[in-house]
PyMOL Python script that loads the backbone (N, CA, C, O; Angstrom):
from pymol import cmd

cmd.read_pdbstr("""\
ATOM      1  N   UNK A   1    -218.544 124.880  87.785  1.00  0.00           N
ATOM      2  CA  UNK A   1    -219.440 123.759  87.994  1.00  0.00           C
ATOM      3  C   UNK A   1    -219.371 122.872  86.756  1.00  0.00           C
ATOM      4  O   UNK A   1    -219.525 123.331  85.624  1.00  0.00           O
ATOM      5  N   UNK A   2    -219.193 121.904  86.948  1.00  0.00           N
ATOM      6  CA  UNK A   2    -218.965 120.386  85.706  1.00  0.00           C
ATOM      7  C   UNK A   2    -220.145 120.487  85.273  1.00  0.00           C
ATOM      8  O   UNK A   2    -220.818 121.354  85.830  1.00  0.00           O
ATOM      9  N   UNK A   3    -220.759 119.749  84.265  1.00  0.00           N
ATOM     10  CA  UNK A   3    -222.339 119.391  83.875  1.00  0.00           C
ATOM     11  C   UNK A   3    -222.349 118.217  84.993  1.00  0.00           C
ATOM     12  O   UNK A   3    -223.486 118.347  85.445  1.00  0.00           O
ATOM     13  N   UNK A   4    -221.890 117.395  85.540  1.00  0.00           N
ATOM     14  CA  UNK A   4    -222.227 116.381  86.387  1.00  0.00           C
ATOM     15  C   UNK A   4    -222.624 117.060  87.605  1.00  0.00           C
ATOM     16  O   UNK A   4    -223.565 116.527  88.192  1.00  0.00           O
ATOM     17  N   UNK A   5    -222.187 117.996  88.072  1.00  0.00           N
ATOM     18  CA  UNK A   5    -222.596 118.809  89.007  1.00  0.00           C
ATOM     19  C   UNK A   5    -223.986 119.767  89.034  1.00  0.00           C
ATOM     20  O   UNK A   5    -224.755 120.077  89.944  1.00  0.00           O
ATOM     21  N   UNK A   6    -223.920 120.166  87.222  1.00  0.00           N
ATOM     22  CA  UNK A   6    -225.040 121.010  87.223  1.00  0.00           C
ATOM     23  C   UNK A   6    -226.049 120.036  87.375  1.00  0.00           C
ATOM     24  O   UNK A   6    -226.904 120.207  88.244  1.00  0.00           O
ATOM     25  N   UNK A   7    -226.074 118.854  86.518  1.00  0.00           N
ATOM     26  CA  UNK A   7    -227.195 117.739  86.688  1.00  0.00           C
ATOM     27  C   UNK A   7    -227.724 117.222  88.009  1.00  0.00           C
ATOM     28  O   UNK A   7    -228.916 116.982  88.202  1.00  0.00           O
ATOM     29  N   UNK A   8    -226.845 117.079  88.832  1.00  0.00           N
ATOM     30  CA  UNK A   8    -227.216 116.877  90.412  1.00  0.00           C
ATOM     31  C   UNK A   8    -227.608 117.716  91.130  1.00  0.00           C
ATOM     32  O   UNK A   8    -228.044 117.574  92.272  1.00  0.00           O
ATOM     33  N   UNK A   9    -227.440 119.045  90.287  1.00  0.00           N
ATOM     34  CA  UNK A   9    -228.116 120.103  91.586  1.00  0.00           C
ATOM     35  C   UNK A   9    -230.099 120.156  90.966  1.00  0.00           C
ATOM     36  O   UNK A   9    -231.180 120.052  91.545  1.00  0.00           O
ATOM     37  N   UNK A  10    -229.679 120.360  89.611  1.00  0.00           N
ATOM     38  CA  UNK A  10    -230.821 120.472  88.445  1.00  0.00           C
ATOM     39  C   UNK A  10    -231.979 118.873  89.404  1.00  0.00           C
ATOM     40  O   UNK A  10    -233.209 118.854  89.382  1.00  0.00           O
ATOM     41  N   UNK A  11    -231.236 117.962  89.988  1.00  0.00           N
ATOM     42  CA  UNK A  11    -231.930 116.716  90.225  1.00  0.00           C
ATOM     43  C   UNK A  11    -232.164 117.364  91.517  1.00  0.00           C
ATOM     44  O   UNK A  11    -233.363 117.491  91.766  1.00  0.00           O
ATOM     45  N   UNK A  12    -231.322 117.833  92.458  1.00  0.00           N
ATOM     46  CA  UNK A  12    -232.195 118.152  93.824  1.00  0.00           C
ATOM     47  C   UNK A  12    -233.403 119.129  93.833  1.00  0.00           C
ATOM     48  O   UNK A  12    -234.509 119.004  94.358  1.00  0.00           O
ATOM     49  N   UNK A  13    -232.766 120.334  92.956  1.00  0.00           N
ATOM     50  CA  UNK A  13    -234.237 121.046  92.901  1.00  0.00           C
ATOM     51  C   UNK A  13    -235.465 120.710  92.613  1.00  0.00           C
ATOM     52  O   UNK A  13    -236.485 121.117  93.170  1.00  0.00           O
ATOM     53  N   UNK A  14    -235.307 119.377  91.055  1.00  0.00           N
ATOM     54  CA  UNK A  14    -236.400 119.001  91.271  1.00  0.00           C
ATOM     55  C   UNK A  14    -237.096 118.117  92.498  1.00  0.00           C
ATOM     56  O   UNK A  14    -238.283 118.079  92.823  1.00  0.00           O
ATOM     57  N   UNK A  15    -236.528 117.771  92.781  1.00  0.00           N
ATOM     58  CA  UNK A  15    -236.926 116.721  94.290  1.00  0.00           C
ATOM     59  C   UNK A  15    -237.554 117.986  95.476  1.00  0.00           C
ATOM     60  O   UNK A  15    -238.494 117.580  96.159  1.00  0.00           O
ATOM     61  N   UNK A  16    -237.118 119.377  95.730  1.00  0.00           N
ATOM     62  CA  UNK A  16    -237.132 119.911  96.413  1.00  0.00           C
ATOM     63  C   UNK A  16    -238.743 120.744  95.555  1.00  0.00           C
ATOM     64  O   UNK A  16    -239.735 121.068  96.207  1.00  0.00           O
ATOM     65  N   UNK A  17    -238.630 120.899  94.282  1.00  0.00           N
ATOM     66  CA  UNK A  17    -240.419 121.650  94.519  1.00  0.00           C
ATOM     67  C   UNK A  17    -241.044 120.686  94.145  1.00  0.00           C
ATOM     68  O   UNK A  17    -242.214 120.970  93.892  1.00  0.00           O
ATOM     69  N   UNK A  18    -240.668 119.201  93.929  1.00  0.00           N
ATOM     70  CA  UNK A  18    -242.096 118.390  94.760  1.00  0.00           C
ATOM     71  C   UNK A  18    -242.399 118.016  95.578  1.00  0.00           C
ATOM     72  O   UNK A  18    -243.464 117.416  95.714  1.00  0.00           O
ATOM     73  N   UNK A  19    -241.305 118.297  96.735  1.00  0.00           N
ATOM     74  CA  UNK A  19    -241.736 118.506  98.157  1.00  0.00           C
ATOM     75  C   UNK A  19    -242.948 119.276  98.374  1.00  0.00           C
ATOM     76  O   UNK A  19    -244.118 119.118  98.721  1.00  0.00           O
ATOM     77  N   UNK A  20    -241.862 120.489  97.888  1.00  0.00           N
ATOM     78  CA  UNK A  20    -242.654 121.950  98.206  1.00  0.00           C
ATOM     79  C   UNK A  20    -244.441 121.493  97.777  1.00  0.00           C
ATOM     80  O   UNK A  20    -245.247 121.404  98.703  1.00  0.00           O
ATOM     81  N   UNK A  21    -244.782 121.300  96.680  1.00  0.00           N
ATOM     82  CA  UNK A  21    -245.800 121.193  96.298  1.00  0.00           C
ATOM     83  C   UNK A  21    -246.749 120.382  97.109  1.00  0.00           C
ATOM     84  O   UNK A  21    -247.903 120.582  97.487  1.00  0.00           O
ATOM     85  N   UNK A  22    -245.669 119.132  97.298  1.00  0.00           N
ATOM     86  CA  UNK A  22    -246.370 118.035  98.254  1.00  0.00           C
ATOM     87  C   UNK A  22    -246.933 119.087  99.667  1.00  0.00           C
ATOM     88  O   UNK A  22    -248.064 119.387 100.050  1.00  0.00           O
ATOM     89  N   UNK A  23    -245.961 119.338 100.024  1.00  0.00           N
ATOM     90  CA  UNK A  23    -246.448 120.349 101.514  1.00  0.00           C
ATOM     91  C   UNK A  23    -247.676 120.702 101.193  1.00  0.00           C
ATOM     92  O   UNK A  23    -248.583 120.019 101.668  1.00  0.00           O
ATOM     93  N   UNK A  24    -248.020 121.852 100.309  1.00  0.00           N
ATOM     94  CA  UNK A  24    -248.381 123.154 100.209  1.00  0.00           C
ATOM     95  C   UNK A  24    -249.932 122.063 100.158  1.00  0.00           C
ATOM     96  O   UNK A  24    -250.655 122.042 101.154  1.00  0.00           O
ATOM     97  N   UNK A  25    -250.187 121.465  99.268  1.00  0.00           N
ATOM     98  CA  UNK A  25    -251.220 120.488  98.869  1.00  0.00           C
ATOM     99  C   UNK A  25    -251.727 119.657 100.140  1.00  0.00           C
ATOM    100  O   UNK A  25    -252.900 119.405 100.416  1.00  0.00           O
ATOM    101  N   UNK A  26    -250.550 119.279 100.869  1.00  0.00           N
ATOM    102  CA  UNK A  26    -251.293 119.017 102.313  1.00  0.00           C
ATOM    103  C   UNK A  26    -252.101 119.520 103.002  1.00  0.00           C
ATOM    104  O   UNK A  26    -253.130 119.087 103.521  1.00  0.00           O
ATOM    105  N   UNK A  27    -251.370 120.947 103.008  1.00  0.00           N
ATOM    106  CA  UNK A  27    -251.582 122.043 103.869  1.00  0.00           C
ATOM    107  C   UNK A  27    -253.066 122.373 104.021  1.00  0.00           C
ATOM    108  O   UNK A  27    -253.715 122.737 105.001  1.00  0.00           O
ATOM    109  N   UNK A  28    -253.486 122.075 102.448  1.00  0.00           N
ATOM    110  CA  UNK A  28    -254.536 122.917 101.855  1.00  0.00           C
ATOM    111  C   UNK A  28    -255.724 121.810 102.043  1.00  0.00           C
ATOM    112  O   UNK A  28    -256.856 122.220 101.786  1.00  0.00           O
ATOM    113  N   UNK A  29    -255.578 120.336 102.498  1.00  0.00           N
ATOM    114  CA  UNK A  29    -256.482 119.251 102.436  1.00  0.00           C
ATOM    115  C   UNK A  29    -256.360 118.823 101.450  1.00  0.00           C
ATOM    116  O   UNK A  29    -257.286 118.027 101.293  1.00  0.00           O
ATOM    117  N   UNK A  30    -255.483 118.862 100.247  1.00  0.00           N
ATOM    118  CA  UNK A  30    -256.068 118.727  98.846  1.00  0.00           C
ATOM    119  C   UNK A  30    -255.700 117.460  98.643  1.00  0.00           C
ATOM    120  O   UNK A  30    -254.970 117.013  99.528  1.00  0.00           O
ATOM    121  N   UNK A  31    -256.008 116.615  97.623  1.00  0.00           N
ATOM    122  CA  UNK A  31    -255.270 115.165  97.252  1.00  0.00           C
ATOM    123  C   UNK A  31    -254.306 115.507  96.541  1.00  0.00           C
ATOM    124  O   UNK A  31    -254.457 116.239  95.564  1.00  0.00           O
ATOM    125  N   UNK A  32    -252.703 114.846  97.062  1.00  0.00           N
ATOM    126  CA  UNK A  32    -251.947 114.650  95.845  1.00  0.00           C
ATOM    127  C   UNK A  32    -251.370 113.514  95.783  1.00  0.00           C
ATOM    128  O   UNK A  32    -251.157 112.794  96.759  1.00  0.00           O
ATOM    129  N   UNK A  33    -250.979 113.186  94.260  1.00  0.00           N
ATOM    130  CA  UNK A  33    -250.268 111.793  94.143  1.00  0.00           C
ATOM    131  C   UNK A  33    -249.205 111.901  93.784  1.00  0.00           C
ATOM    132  O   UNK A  33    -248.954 112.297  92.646  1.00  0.00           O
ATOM    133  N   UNK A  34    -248.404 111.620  94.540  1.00  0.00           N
ATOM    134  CA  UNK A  34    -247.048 112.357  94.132  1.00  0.00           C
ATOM    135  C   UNK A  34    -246.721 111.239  92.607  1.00  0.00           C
ATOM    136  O   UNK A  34    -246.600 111.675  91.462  1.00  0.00           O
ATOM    137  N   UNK A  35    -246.644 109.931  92.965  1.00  0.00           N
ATOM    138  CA  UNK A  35    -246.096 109.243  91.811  1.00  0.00           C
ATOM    139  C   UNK A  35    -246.611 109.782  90.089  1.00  0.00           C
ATOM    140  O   UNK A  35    -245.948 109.883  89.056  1.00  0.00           O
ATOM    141  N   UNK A  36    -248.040 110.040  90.374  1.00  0.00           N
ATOM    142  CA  UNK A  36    -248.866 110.660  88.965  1.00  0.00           C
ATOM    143  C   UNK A  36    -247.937 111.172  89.068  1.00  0.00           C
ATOM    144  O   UNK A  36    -246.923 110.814  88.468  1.00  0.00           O
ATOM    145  N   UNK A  37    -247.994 112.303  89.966  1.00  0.00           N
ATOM    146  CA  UNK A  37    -247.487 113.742  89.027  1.00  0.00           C
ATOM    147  C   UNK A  37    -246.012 114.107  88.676  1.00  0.00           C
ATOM    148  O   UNK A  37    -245.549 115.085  88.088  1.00  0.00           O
ATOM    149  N   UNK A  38    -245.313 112.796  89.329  1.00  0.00           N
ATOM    150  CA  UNK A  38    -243.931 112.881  88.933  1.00  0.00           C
ATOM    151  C   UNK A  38    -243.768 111.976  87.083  1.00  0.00           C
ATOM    152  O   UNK A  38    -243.048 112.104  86.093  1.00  0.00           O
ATOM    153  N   UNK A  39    -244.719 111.259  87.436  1.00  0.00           N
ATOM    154  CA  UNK A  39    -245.133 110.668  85.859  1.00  0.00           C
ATOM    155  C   UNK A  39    -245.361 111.437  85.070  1.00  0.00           C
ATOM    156  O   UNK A  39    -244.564 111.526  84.137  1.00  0.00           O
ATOM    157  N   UNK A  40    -246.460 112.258  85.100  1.00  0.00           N
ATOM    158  CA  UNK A  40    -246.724 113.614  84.213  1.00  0.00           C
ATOM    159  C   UNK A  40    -246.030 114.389  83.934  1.00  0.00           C
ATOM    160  O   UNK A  40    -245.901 114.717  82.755  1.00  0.00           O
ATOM    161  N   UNK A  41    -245.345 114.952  84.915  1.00  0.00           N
ATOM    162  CA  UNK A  41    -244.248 116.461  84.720  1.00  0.00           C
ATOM    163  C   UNK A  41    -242.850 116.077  84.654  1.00  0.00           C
ATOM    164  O   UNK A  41    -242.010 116.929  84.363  1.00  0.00           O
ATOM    165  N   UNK A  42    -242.554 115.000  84.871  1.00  0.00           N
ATOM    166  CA  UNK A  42    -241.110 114.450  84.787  1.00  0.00           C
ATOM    167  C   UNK A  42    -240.142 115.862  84.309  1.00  0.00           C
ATOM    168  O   UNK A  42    -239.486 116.603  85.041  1.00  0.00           O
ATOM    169  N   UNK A  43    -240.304 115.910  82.996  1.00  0.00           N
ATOM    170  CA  UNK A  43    -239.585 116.754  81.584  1.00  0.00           C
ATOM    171  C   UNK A  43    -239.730 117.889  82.194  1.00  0.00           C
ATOM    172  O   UNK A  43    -238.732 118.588  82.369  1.00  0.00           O
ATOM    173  N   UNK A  44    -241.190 118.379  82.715  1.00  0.00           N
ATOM    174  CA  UNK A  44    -241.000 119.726  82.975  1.00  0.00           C
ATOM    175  C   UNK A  44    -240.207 120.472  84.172  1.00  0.00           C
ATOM    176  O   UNK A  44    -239.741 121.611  84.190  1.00  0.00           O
ATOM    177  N   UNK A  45    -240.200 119.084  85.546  1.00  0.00           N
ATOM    178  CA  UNK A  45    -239.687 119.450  86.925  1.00  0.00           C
ATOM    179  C   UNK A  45    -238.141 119.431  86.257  1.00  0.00           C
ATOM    180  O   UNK A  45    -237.611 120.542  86.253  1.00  0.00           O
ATOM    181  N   UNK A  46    -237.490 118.541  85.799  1.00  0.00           N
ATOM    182  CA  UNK A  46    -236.033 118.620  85.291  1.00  0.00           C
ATOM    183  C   UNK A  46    -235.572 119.915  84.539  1.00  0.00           C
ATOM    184  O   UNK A  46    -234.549 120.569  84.739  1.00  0.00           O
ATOM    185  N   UNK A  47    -236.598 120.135  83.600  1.00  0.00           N
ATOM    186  CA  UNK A  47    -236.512 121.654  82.490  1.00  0.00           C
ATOM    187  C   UNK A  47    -236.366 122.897  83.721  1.00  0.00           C
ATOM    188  O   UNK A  47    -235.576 123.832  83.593  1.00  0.00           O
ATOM    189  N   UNK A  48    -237.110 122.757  84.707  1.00  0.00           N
ATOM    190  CA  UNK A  48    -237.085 123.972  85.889  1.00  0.00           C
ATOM    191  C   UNK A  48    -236.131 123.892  86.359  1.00  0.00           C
ATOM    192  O   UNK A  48    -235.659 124.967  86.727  1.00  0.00           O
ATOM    193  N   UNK A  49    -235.253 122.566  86.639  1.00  0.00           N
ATOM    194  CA  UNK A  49    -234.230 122.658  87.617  1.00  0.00           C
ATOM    195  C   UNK A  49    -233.318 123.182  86.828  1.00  0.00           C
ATOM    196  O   UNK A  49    -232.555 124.080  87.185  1.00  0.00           O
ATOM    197  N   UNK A  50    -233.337 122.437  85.225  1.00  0.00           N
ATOM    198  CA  UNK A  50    -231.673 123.479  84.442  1.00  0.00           C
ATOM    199  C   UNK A  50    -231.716 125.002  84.280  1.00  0.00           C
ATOM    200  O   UNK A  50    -230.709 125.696  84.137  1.00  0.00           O
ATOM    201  N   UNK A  51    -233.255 125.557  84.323  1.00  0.00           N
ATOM    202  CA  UNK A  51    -233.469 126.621  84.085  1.00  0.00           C
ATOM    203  C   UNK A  51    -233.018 127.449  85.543  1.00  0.00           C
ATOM    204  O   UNK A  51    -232.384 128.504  85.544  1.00  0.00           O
ATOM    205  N   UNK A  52    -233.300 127.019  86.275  1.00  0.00           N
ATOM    206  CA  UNK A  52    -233.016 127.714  87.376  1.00  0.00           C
ATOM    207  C   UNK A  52    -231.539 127.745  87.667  1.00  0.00           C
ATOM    208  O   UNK A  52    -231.166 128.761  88.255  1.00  0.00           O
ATOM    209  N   UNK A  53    -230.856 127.079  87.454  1.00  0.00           N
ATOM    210  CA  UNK A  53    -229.308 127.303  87.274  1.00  0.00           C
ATOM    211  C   UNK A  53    -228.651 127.110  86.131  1.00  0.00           C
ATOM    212  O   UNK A  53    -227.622 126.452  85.987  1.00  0.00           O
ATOM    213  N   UNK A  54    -229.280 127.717  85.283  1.00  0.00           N
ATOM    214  CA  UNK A  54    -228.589 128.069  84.106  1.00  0.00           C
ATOM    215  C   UNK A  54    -228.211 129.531  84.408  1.00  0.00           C
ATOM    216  O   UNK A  54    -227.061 129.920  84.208  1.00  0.00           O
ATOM    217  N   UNK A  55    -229.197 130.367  84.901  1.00  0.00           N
ATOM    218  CA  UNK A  55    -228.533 131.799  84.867  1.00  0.00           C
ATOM    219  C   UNK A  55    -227.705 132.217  85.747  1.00  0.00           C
ATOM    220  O   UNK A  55    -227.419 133.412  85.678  1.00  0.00           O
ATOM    221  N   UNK A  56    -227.129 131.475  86.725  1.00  0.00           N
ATOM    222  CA  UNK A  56    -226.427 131.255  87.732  1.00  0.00           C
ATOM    223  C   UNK A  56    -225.456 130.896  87.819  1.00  0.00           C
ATOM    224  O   UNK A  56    -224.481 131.406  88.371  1.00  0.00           O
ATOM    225  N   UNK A  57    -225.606 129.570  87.066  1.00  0.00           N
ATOM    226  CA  UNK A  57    -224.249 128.844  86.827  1.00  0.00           C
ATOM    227  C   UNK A  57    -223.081 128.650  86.068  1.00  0.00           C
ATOM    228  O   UNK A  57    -223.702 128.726  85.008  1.00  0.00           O
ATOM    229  N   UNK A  58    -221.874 128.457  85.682  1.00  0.00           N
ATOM    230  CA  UNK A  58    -221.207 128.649  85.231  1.00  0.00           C
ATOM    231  C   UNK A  58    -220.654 127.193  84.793  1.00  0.00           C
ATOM    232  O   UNK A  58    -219.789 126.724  85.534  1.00  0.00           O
ATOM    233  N   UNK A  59    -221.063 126.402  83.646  1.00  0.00           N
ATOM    234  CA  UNK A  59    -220.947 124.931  83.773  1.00  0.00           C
ATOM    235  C   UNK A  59    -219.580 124.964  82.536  1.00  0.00           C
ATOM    236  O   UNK A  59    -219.459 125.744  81.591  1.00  0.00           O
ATOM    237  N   UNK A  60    -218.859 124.072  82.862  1.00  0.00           N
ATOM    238  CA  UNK A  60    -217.553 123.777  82.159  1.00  0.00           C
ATOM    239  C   UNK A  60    -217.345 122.118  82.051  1.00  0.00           C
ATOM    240  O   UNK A  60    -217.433 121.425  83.065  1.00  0.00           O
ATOM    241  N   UNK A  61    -217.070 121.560  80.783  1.00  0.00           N
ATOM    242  CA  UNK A  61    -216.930 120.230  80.371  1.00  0.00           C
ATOM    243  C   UNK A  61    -216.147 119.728  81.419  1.00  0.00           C
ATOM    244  O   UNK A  61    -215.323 120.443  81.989  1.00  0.00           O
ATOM    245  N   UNK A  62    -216.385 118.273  81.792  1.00  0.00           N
ATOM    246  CA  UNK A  62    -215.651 117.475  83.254  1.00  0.00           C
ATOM    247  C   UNK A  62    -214.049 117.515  83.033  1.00  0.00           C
ATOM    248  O   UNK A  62    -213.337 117.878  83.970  1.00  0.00           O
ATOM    249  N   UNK A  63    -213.479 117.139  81.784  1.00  0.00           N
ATOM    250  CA  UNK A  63    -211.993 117.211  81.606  1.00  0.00           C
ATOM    251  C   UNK A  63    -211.431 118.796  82.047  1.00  0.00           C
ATOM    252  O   UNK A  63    -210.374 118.993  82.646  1.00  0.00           O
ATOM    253  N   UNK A  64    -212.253 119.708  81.671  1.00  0.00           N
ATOM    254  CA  UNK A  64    -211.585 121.195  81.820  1.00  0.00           C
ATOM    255  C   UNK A  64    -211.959 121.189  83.202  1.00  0.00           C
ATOM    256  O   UNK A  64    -210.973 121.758  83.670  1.00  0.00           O
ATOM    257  N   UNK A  65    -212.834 120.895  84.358  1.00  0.00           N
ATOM    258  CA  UNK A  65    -212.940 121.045  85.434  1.00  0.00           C
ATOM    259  C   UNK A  65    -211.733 120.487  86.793  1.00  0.00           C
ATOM    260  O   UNK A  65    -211.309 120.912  87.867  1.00  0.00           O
ATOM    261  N   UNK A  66    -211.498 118.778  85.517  1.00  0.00           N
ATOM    262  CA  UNK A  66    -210.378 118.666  86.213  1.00  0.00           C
ATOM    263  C   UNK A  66    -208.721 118.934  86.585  1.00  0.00           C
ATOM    264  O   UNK A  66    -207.945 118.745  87.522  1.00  0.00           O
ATOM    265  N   UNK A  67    -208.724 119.519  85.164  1.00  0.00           N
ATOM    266  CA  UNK A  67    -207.780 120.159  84.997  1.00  0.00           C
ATOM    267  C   UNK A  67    -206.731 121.301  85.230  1.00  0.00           C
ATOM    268  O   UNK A  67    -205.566 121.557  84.924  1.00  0.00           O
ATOM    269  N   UNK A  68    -208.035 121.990  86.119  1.00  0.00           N
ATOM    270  CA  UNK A  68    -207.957 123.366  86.973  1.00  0.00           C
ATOM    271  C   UNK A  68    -207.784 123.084  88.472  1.00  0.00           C
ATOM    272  O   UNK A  68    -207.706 124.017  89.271  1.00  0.00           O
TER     273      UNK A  68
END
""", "prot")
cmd.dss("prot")
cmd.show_as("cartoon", "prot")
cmd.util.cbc("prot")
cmd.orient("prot")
């Protein structure tokens, strides 16, 4: 996996647990704002997504990716 690759997956996950959250917060009646809280947690939803495929992934600089 390139870092351009890890970054785009690192970007869907985050998109995917503020879904999740969005749901769950529906579910429950609760108010959410999605824009706040993408304002607020920005750093942290991105930090989850590298974390979550960091132990997974196997990321290699774009020149060595293409090269193979």
């Amino acid at each position: 996996m390139t870092h351009l690759d890890f970054t785009h997956h690192a970007l869907d996950l985050r998109s995917a647990v503020i879904a999740a959250i969005e749901v769950y917060m529906v579910r429950q009646g609760l108010a959410f704002n999605r824009v706040s809280f993408i304002e607020q947690k920005e750093t942290d939803l991105i930090q989850l997504g590298k974390e979550a495929l960091f132990y997974g992934a196997e990321v290699v600089p774009e020149d060595l990716a293409l090269a193979s």
